[in-house]
N, C-alpha and C positions, 0 to 999 in steps of 0.2 A: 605501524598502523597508518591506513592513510586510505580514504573517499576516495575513488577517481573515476576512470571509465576503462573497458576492456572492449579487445573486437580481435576477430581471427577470419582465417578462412583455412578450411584444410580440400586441396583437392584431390580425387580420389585417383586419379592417376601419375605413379611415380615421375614421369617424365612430364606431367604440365609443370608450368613456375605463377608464382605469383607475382602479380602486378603490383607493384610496389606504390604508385600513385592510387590508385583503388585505396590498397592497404592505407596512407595516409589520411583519404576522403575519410573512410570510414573512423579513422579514431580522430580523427580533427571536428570533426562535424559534433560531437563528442566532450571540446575542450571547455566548454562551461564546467563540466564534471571535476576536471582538472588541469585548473591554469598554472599549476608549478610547475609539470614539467610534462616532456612525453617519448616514447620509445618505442621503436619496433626490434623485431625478430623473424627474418625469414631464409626457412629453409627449403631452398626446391619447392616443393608443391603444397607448402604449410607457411604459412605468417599468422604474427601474434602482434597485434597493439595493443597500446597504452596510454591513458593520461593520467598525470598525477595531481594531489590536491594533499600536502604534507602535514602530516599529524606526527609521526616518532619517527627518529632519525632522519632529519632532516636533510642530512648532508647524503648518507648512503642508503636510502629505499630507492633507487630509481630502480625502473624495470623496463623489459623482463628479468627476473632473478635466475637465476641458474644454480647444480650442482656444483661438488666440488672435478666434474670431468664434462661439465654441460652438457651432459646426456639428455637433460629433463629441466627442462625449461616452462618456467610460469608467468602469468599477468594475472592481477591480482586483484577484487576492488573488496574494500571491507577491513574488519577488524578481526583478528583473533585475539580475545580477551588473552588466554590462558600461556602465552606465548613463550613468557620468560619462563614459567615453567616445565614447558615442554621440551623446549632450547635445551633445557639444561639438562633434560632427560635423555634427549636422542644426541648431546657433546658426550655423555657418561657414554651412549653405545658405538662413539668413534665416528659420529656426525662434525663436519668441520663448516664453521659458521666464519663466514665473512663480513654480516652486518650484522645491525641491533635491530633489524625490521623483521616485522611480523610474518611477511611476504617468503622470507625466506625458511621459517620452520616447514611450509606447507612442501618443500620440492626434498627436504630432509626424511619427515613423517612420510610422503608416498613412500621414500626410500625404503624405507623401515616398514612399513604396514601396509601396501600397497591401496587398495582404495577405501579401505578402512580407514585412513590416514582423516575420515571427515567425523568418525565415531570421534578423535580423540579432539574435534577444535571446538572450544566454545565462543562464540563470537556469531557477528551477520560475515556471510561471503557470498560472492560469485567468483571463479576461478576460472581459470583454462590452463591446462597443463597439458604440455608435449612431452612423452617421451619417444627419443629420437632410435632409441635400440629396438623397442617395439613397433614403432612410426605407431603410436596410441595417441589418441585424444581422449583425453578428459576433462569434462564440464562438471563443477558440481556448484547446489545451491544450496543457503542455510537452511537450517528447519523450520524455520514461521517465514523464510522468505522477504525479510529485511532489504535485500539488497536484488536489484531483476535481475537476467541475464536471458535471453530471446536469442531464436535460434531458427534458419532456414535449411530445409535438404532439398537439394535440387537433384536433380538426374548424374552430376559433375562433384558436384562440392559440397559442402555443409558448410555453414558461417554462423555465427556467432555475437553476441555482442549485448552491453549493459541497452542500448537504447533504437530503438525499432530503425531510428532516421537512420543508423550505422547501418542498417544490413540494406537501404534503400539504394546507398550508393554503390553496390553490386551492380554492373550491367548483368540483366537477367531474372534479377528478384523482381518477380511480378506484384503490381500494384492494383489489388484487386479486391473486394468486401467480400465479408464470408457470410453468406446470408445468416445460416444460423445464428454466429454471434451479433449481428443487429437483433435480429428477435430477440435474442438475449438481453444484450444492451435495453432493448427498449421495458423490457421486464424489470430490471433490476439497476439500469444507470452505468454498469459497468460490464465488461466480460469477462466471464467466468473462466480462468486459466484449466487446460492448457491452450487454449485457443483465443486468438485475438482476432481484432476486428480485420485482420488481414490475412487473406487466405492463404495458407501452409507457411505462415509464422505462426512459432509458439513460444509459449513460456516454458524454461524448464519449473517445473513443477518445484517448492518448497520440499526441502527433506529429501532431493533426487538427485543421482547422478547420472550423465550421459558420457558413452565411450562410443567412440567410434575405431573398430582394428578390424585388420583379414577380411574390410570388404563389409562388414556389419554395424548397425549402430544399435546400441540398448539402451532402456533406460529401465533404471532401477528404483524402487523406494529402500532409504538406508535407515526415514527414522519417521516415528507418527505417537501420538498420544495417545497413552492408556490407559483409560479410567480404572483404577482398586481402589478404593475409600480405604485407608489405615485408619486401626481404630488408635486412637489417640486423645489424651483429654482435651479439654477447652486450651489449658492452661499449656500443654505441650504444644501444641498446634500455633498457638498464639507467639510464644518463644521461637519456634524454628522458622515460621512465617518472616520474625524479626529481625533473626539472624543472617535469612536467605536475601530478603530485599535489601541488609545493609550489606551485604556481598555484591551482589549484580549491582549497585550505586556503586560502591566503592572502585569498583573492576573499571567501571565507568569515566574516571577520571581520571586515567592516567591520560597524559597529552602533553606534547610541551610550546602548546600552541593556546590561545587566552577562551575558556569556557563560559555558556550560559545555559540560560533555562528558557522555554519555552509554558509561557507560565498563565492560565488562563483564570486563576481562582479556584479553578475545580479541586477535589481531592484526590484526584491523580498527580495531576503537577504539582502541587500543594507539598502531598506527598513524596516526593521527589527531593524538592527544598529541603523541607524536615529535615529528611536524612543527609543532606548535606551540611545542613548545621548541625546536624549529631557530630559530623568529622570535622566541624571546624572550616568547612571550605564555603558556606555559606556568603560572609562576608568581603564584597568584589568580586563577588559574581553576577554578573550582568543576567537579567531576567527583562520577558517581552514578552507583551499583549496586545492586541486589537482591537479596534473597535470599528464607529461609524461617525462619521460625520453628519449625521444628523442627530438631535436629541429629541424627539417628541414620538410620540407613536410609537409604531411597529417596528421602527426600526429604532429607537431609542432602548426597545425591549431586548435587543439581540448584543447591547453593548458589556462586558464583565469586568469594565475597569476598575469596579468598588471591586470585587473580592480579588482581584490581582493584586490593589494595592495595599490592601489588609496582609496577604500572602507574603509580598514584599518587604512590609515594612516587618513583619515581625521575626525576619530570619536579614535583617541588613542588607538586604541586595540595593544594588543598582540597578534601577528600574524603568524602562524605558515602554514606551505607547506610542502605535502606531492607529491614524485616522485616517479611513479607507472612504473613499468617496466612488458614485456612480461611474461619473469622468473616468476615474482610473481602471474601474472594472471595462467599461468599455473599451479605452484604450488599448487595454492590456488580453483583451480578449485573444487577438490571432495569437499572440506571443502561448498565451495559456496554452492555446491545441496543439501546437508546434512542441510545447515542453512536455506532455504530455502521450506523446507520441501516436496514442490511437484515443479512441472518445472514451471517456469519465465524467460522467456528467454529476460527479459531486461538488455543489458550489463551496464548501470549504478549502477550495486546492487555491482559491482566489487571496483570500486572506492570507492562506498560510505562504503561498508567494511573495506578499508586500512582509508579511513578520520578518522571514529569512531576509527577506532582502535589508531589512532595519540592523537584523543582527550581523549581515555580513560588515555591517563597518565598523566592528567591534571585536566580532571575535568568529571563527570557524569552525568550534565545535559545539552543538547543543543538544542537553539531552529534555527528552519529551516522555510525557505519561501515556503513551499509545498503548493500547493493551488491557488494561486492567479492565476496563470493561469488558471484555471477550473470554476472560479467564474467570471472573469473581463475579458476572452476572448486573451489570451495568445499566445497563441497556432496559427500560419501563418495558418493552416488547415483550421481555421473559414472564413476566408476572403476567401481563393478558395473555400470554398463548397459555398458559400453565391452566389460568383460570376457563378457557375455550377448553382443554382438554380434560378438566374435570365436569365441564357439563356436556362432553361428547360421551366421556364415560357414562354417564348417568341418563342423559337424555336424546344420544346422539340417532337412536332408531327412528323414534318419532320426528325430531326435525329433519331426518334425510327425507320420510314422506310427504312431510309438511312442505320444504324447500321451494320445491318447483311452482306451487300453489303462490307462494311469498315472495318470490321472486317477480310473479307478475303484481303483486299487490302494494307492495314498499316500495317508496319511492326512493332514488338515491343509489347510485352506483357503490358506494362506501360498504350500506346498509346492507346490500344483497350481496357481497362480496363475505360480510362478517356472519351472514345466516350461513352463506355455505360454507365457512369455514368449520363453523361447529358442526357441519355434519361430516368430515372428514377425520382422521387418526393425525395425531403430530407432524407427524416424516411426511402427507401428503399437505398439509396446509403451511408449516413454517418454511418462508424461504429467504429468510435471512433480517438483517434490519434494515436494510438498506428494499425502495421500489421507487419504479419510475409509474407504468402506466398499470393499471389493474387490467386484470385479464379479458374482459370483455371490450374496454377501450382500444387494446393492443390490437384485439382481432379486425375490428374495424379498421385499424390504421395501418396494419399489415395483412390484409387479405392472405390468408391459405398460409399461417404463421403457426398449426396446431401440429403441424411436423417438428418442426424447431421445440415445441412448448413441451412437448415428448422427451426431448432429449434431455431437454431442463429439469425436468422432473425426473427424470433418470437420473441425472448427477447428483441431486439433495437425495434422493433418496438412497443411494451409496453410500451418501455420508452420513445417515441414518444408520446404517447398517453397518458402518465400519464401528458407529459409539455403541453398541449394544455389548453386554445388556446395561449400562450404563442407564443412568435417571435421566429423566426427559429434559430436565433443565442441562444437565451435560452434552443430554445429544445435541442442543440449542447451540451450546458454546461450542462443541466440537464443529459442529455447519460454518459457525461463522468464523472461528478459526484457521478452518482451511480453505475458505473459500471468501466471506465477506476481505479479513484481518488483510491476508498479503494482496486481493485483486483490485480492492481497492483504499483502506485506508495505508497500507504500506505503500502501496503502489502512488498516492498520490505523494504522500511526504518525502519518499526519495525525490521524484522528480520537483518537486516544489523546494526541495533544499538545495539540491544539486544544482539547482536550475541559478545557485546564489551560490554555489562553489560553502556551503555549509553544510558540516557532516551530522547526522540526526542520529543520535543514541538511546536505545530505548530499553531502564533496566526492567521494566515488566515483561518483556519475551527473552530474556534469558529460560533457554530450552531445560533449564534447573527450576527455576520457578514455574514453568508451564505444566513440566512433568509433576513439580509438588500441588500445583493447582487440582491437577486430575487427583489427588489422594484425596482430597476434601470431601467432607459430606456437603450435600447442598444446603444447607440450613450454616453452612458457615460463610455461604455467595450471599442468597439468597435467602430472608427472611422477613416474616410476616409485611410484604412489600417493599421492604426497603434491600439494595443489593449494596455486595463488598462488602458484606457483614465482619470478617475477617482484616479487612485494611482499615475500615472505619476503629476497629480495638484496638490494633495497634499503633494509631496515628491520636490517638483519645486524648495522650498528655501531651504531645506534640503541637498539634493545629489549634490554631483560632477557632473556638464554638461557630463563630460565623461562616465559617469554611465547613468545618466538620459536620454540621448542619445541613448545609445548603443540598436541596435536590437537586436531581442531574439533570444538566442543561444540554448537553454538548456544545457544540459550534456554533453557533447560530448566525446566519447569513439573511440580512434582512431581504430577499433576492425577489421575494413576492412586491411589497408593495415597489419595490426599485422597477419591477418589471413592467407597473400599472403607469409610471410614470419618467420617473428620469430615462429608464431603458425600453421606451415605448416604439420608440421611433426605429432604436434596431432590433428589436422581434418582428418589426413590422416587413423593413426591409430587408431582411436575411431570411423568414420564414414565408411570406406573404406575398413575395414579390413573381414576378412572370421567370426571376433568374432564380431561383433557391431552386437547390440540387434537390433540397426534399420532396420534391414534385413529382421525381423519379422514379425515389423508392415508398413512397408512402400515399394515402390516400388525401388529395388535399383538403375535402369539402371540413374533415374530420379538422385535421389542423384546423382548419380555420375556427371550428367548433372550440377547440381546446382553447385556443387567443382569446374568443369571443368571450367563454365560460370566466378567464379569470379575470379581465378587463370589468366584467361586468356585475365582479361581487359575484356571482353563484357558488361558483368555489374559488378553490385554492389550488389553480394548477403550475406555480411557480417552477415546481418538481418536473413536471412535464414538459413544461415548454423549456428548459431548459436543457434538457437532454436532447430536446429536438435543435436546440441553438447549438450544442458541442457538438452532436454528428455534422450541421451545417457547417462551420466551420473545418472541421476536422477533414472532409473532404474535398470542399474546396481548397484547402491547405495540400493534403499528401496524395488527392486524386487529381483532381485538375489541375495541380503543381503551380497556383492563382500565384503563389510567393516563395520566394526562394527561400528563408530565413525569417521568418517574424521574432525568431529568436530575441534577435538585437537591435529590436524595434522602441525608438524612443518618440518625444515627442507626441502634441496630441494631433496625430491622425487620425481619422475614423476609419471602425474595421473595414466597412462595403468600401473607403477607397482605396485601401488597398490591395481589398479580394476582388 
């Protein structure tokens, strides 16, 4: 088992060769991922890198791995839970094993099963596999997409790699924005996979595999969630529930490197703990939270150290707290976009940067409650859209006539956004939990954006249509599942642990509990407003009442009032100034409305302007190439001196 980073190139004609220096840019550039160790593999017109970051078998996982005749050679980043099992399955069918690393069942299992070989692994991966009899490439990614892997096709080559900076060091990979996914971006904070903010780089999609042989490349889907509700009693449901999450914790734990928790009070991670003092491992286990350096106000609201250390103390951890200050967010801003690879404009990647970074001098592997909300109905959002589409059912003719009339009459962008919602059907109005700008703001700041807004709407609503006939609160979870879970909360926590050489575990997307999630009725998520009706039961003798209680917070980033005042100065000069790139692509008079509106108490555009600070940054980082590395940026510089 072992974190690290991967990167390849295959070129499409037998007689080119690979560039051996390229090949190292690109897995060096990378070595945050994996400072244990690194390797290549190149044959004629194909190379494979590596960086390692050593979880099991320490002595013998380096890679690339190979067969027993090196036919079929891999790199590897990620975990296979199920491994020693398998091992031992494909030694019975005359599979011969050279290590105890998990890396090596996966070039055994192609053996044997050919690309099915990812039906049989449970675990997060990204992979590359060469085999050299076929001259095949194969790419595949987990099912909820735990782990990236991003990929370029060019006219010559195809490349590959865990992180965007990797495929940059290609001479030839153009550096270039994809219009659409800015529209996107500016809709939602994030871009919607398979496409990123760079044009003809992609993500291989969660659940997918990519082959490239005979001149052709495919991509396939191997696995997706299927809603059947089992009828089941209260009490059945509530035992197998119990059984399944102390399986994926337990699987969880193996490592022979020193664990934590990632622990914010909530009943996610809460949960998590629990069940590690069910097994006795509770005890020296290091556990971590964050907060804020100021106590009064808005931002004294966004701190969770009382129920972290209620969490803590009642399962023996070792407990440690991290106090995140303005200064550091600012400082640490280019480093953010550079780790980050293309724009995410979720300010919880900030935080969770300094935690990792707390926990790396402690220990390398941490597991996290990521998930449980996307599967068990978390998230307040579900209960208001549920409640919007019972009064669409019931009154949705008359406020579509009404709308247009009310739209001019109500004041409030908010306001007229939620009258039109209720005159729409589910699959046309839910798009996810995560927004940056509402749609008539967006139009304004991107002139001639209703092309792009099309296509958006074209994706949720596929994913509407993949959940049916599934209940509306599933098709809720299903949307954000495969679209909010891996493009952005997955996506932000690999790059923000990795970005601290710390591996992030997460037993709630065990693809066994997802598929058991889908058997639920909803009234076991979701109930009479309250969600995770289901983990709330079975955590009932476990948890602290003060935990088990608590309503859902998530992350909270005091990033508003921060932005009115300590971080005044650079919204001003990054967004405002005669040099900001956003002048480009965006309408200014509008920005400047946006700064004005939050500066000034009318709203709350912390959300916006901040998305507008990630693409500013982001571009003059990987566009105008302002910085080589912000990576390994210490010291308090400010960002504008270094961009």
């Amino acid at each position: 088992m072992l974190m690290c980073a991967i990167s390849g190139i295959l070129k499409y004609h037998r007689g080119s060769r690979i560039d051996p220096e390229v090949l190292a840019r690109m897995t060096n550039v990378m070595s945050h991922r994996g400072p244990d160790a690194s390797g290549t593999f190149i044959d004629g017109n194909v190379g494979l890198g590596h960086r390692r970051l050593s979880i099991i078998d320490l002595a013998g996982g380096n890679q690339p791995i190979f067969n027993e005749d090196e036919s079929i050679v891999v790199v590897f980043n990620g975990e296979i839970y199920n491994y020693a099992k398998l091992a031992a399955t494909l030694s019975d069918r005359g599979h011969r094993f050279r290590t105890r690393s998990d890396t090596e069942t996966i070039v055994h299992a192609y053996e044997e099963y050919g690309d099915k070989c990812v039906d049989h692994f449970r675990g997060m991966f990204a992979f590359a596999l060469w085999d050299r009899n076929r001259q095949r490439l194969l790419l595949a990614r987990d099912r909820l997409g735990v782990k990236p892997l991003y990929y370029y096709e060019g006219p010559d080559f195809i490349a590959f790699a865990s992180e965007i900076k990797a495929l940059l060091e290609i001479p030839g990979v153009p550096r270039e924005v994809d219009s659409d996914s800015l529209s996107h971006y500016m809709s939602l904070r994030f871009v919607p996979g398979p496409q990123t903010m760079f044009r003809n780089i992609f993500r291989l999609q969660p659940g997918h595999i990519l082959t490239r042989e005979n001149g052709t490349t495919n991509i396939r889907k191997y696995w997706d969630i299927e809603f059947h509700p089992a009828e089941h009693r209260a009490e059945q449901r509530l035992l197998q529930f119990d059984q399944l999450l102390t399986d994926c914790v337990q699987m969880r734990l193996v490592a022979e490197v020193p664990l934590g928790v990632f622990l914010s009070g909530g009943l996610d991670s809460s949960a998590i703990l629990a069940m590690m003092s069910r097994m006795d491992r509770s005890h020296g286990i290091h556990t971590y939270s964050v907060g804020y350096e100021e106590t009064s106000g808005d931002v004294a609201e966004s701190n969770e150290f009382e129920y972290a250390r209620i969490a803590a103390k009642a399962y023996g951890a070792e407990h440690h707290e991290y106090r995140l200050s303005p200064g550091e967010l600012q400082d640490f801003m280019p480093a953010l976009v550079w780790h980050l690879d293309e724009p995410l404009a979720d300010p919880t990647c900030v935080p969770l940067y300094f935690i990792s970074k707390t926990a790396s001098e402690q220990i390398t592997v941490v597991l996290s409650g990521e998930g449980a909300d996307e599967l068990f109905a978390g998230y307040g959002i579900y209960q208001r859209m549920l409640q919007l589409e019972s009064l669409h059912r019931h009154f949705g003719g008359v406020a579509s006539s009404m709308e247009p009339l009310l739209r001019r009459i109500v004041p409030g962008e908010r306001i007229r956004t939620a009258l039109k919602w209720s005159t729409l059907p589910l699959q046309s109005r839910y798009r996810g939990v995560s927004r940056a700008f509402l749609p008539d703001m967006k139009r304004e700041l991107l002139p001639g954006s209703e092309r792009s807004d099309h296509k958006l709407d074209s994706l949720f609503e596929a994913c509407f249509r993949a959940a049916k006939p599934a209940s509306p609160l599933d098709q809720m979870l299903y949307v954000d599942t495969r679209i909010w879970l891996p493009d952005d909360l997955l996506l932000k926590a690999d790059k923000m642990t990795m970005a601290n050489a710390i591996e992030l575990r997460v037993p709630f997307l065990d693809h066994r509990m997802v598929e058991y999630a889908a058997t639920l009725p909803a009234a076991s998520k979701l109930h009479k407003g309250t969600g995770k009706v289901l983990l709330r039961r079975a955590m009932a003798n476990d948890l602290p009442p003060a935990i088990l209680k608590r309503p859902k917070k998530g992350f909270p980033v005091p990033i508003g009032p921060w932005l009115k005042t300590s971080l005044r100065s650079m919204v001003h000069d990054a967004l405002l100034s005669r040099g900001s790139v956003i002048r480009d692509f965006m309408d200014v008079k509008t920005v400047e409305r946006v700064v004005q509106q939050h500066e000034h108490g009318r709203f709350d555009r912390s959300q916006e302007i901040w998305t507008l600070l990630v693409f500013e940054y982001w571009h003059r980082i990987f566009m105008n190439k302002s910085v080589g590395n912000p990576g390994g940026l210490t010291g308090r510089t400010t960002p504008l001196e270094i961009l």
